[in-house]
C-alpha positions in Angstrom: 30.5 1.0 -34.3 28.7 0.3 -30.8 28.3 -3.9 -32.3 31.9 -3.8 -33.3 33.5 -2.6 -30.0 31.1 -5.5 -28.5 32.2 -8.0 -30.8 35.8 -7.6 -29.7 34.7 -6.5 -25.6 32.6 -10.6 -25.9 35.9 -12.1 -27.7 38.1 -10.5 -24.9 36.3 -11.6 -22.2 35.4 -15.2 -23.8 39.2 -15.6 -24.3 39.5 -15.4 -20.8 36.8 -17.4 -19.4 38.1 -20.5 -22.4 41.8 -20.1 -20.7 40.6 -20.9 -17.4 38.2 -23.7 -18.6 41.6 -25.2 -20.0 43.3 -24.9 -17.0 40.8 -25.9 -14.8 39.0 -28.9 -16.9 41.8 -30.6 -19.2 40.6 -33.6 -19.4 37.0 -32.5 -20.2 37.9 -32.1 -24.2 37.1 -28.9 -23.9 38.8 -27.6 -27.5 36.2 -28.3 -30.0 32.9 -26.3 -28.2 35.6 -23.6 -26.5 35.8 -22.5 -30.0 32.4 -22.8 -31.3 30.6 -21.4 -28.7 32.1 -18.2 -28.2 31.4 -17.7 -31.8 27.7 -18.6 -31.4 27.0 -17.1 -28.1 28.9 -13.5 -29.1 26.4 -13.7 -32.5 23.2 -14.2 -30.4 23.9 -11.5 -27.6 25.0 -9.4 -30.8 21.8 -10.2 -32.8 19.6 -9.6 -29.6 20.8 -6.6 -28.6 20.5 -5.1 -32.3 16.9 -6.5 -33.0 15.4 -5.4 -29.7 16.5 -1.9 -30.7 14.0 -1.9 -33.9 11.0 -4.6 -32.7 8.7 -5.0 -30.2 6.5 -8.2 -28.7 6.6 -11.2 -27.1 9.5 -12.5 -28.9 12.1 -9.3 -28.3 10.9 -9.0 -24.7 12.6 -12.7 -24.4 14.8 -12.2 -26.7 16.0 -8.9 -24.7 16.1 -10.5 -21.5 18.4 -13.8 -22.7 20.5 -11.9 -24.8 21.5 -9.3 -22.1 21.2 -12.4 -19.2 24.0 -13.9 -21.6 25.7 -11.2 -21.7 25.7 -10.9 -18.0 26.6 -14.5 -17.3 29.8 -14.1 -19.8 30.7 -11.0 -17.9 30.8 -12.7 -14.4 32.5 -15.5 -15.7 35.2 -13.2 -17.1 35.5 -11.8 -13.8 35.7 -15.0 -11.8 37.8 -16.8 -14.6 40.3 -13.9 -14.7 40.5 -14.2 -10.6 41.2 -18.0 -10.9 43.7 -17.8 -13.6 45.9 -14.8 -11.5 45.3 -17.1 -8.1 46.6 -20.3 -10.4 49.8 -18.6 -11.5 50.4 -17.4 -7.6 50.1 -20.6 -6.6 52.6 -22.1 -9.1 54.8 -20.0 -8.3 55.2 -21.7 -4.9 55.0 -25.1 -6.2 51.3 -25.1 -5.1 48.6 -27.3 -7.2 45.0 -26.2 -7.3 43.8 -28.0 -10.1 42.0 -30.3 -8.1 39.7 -27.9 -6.3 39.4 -24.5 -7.7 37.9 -25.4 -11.0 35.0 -26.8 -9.0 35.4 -24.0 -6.7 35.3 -21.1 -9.4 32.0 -23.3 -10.3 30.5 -22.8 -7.8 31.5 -19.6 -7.2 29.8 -18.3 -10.4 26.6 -20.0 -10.2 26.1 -18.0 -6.7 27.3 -15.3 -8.0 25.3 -15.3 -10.9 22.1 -16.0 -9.5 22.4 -13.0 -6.7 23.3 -10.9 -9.7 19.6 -12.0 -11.1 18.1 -11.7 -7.4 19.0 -8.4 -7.7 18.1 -7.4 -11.1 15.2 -8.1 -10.7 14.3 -6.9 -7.1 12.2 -3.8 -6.6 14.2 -0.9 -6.0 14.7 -0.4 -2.0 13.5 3.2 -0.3 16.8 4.8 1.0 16.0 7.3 3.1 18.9 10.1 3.6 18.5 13.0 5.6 20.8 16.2 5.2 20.5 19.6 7.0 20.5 22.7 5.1 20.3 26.3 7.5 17.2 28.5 5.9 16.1 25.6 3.9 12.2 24.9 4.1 11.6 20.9 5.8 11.1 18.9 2.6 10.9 15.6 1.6 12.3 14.8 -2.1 12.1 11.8 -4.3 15.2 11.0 -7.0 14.3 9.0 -10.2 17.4 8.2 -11.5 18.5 5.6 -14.4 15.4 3.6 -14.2 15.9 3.0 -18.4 12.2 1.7 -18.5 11.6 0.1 -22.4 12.2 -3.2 -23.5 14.2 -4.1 -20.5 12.2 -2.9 -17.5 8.4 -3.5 -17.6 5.4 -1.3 -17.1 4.2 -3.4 -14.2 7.8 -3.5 -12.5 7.9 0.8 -13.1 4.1 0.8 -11.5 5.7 -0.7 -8.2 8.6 1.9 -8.1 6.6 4.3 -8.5 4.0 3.1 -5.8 6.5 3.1 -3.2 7.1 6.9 -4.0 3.8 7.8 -4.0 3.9 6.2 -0.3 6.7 8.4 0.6 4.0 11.5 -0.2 7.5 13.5 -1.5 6.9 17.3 -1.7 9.3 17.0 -4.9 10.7 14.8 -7.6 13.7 15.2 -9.3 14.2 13.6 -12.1 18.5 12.9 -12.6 18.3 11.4 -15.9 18.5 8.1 -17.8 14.7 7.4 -17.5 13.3 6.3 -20.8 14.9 3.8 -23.5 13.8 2.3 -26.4 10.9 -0.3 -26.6 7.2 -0.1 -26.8 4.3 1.9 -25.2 6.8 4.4 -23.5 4.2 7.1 -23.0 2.2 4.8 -21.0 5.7 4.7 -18.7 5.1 8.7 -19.0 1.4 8.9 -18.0 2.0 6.8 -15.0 4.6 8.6 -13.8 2.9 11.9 -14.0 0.4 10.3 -12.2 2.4 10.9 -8.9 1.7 14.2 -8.8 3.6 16.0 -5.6 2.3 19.2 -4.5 5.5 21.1 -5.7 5.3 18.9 -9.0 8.2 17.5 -10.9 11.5 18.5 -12.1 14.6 16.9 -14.2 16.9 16.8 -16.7 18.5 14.4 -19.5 20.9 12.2 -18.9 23.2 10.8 -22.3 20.6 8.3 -23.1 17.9 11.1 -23.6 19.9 11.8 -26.4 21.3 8.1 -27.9 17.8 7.3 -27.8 16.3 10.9 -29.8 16.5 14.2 -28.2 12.8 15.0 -29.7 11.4 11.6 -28.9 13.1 12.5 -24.9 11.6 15.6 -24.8 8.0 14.5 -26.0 8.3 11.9 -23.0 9.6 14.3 -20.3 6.8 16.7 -21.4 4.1 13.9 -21.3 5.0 12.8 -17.3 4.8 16.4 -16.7 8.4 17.4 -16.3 9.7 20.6 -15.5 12.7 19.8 -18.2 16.0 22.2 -17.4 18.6 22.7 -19.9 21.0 25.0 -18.2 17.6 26.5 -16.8 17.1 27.2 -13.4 13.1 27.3 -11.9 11.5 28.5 -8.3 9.8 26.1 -6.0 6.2 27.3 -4.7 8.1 26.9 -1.2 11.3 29.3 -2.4 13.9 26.6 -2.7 14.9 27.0 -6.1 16.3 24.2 -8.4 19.0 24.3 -11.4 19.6 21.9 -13.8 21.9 21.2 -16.6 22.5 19.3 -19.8 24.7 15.8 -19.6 27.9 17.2 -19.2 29.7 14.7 -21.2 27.2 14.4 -24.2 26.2 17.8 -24.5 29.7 18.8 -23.6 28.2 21.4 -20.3 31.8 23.0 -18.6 32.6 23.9 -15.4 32.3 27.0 -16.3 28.7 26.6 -17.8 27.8 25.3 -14.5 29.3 29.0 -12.5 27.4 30.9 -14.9 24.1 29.0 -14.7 24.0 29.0 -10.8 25.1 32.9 -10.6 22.2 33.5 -12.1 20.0 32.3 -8.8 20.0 34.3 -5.3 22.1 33.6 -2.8 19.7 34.1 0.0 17.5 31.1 -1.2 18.6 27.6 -1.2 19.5 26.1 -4.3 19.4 22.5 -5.8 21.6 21.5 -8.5 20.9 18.4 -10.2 22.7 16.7 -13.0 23.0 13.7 -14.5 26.6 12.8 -14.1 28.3 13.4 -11.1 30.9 16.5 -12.3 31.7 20.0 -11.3 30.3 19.4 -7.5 33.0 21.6 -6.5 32.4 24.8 -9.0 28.7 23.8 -7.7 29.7 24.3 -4.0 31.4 27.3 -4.8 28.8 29.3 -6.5 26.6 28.5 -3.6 24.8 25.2 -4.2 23.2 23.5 -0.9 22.7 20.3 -2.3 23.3 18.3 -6.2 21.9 15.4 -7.1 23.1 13.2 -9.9 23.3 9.7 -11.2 24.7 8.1 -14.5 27.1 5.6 -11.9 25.1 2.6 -11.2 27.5 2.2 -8.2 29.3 -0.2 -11.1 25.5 -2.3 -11.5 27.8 -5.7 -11.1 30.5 -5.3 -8.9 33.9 -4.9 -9.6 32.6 -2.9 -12.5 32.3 -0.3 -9.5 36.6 0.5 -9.4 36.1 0.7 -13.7 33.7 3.6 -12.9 35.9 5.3 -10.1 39.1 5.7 -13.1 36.4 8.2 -14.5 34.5 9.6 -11.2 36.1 10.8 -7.8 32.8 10.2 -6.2 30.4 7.3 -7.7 27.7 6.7 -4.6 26.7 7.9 -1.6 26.2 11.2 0.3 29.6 13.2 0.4 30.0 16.9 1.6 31.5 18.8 -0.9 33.1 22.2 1.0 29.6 22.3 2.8 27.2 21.3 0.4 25.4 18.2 0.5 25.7 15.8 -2.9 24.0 12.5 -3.5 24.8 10.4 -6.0 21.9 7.6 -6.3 22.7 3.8 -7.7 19.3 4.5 -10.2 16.1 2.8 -9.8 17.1 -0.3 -12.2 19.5 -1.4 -14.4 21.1 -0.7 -17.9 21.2 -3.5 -20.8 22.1 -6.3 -18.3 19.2 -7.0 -16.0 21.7 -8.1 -13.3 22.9 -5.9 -10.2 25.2 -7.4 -7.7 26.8 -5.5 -4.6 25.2 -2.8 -5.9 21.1 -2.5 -5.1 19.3 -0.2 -7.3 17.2 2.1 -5.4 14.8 5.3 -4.9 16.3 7.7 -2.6 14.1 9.6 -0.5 15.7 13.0 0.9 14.6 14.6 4.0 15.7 18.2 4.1 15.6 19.6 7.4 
């Protein structure tokens, strides 16, 4: 099912990108390969992003990283082409011409665009420090590991310098929001490294959807080899008091709102409480049952802008610190990337929060 709604997501967006190449470039002949490439490139993202799933090595490493590259580059062009053609037809309608330029333009426009998208891919994940106040609250300094998807797409070297710049941080606490291990090979050496960190009041998190496309047994084995405080509609006690409550993906293991009252009316109100989950729902029924401050994740911030206003239709809040009726709630971009190994207006990064 997942390779037949890409089939038709590549065709859509590679019917797009061959209008604009007919607008823009009709003298170039461009009828014969605008229908044969489509059909070619569409069959090797396809076949890349099924093989990578089942194999390992050399050869589906690179075939991961031009299959999904592809992918990216025919997503950009959609966007940019689609831009062009609705700027085209405005112009038309006032008797305008912009043949002459804006096919060279839109050109030009992509390969920038495309190779800032790669820039910052494949960057290291920034330190974003964010500091919030919380009255009672011990001063603490916590890390957030969100939707770092390390496997076949993100290297153990490349996860050794993330975590190197949290281990610089010296966090009291990591929280874990989800989305941290995909398929590929050697993932429990991703595991032992990051329990390797080791902060004095350890490390907590919970599963984000992929935990579970991926194998909820194979997830758990991971969480429980990087020393993970795992919490399923659990709550836990930090050696300082603060305590922490954590719950299932709300859209894959279908957690309510009201799930989310009853799980936090379980903890005392005269302690602070953290509520961390992946996606970034029920902040409100969170605030009300006395939450200080929720993580999640899941967003991206979009990964590759516009995607961003895509993700809003299904998320009032996608990034950023917001105060929900008091409470503070951060909602990181994630440490790298999904599939496409492209980020643009959109930095992936490890949030460091210093409570006060």
């Amino acid at each position: 099912m997942f390779l037949l709604i890409m089939t038709f997501v590549l065709w859509g967006m590679q019917a797009v990108n061959g209008a604009w190449l007919f607008i823009a470039f009709p003298r170039l002949g461009w009828k014969i390969p605008a229908g044969v490439v489509p059909l070619l490139l569409t069959a090797f993202i396809l076949f890349g992003m099924s093989y990578t799933r089942t194999h390992e090595g050399m050869f589906a490493g690179a075939l991961y990283y031009a299959s999904y590259i592809c992918f990216g580059l025919v997503f950009l062009a959609f966007c940019i082409s689609a831009a062009c053609v609705f700027l085209s037809w405005i112009l038309q309608f006032f008797h305008l011409s912009a043949r002459a330029w804006l096919g060279p333009l839109s050109l030009a426009v992509m390969g920038v665009v495309f190779a800032l998208s790669l820039w910052g891919g494949f960057s290291t994940p920034r330190v974003k420090r964010v500091h919030v106040t919380v009255p009672g609250a011990p001063k603490m300094k916590i890390a957030l590991v969100s939707d770092s998807h390390v496997g076949m797409g993100v290297s153990l070297s490349r996860f050794d310098k993330a975590l190197r710049k949290i281990e610089a941080e010296r966090p009291d606490v990591i929280f874990l929001l989800g989305d941290i291990f995909e398929y590929g090979p050697g993932l429990k050496k991703y595991a032992a490294r990051l329990k390797q960190t080791n902060p004095p009041l350890g490390i907590y998190g919970v599963f984000g959807n992929h935990e579970y496309y991926v194998g909820y047994d194979h997830s758990k084995m991971l969480f429980k080899e990087a020393g993970v405080n795992l919490l399923e509609n659990q709550t836990a006690a930090l050696a300082n008091g603060v305590q922490v409550a954590g719950v299932k993906d709300a859209r894959t293991a279908r957690v309510t709102a009201q799930d989310v009252t009853n799980l936090l009316a379980q903890t005392n109100p005269e302690k602070p409480l953290v509520f961390l989950s992946h996606t970034p729902l029920y902040a409100e029924e969170a605030a009300a049952a006395g939450a200080d401050l929720m993580f999640s994740g899941h967003t991206h911030n979009g990964q590759i802008f516009p995607f961003k206003y895509l993700v809003k239709l299904q998320f009032p809040r996608v990034y950023g610190l917001y105060d929900v009726n008091g409470m503070n709630f951060y909602i990181t971009s994630g440490m790298f990337y999904w599939g496409i190994p492209l980020r643009f207006l959109a930095p992936a990064e490890i949030p460091v929060i210093e409570v006060n």
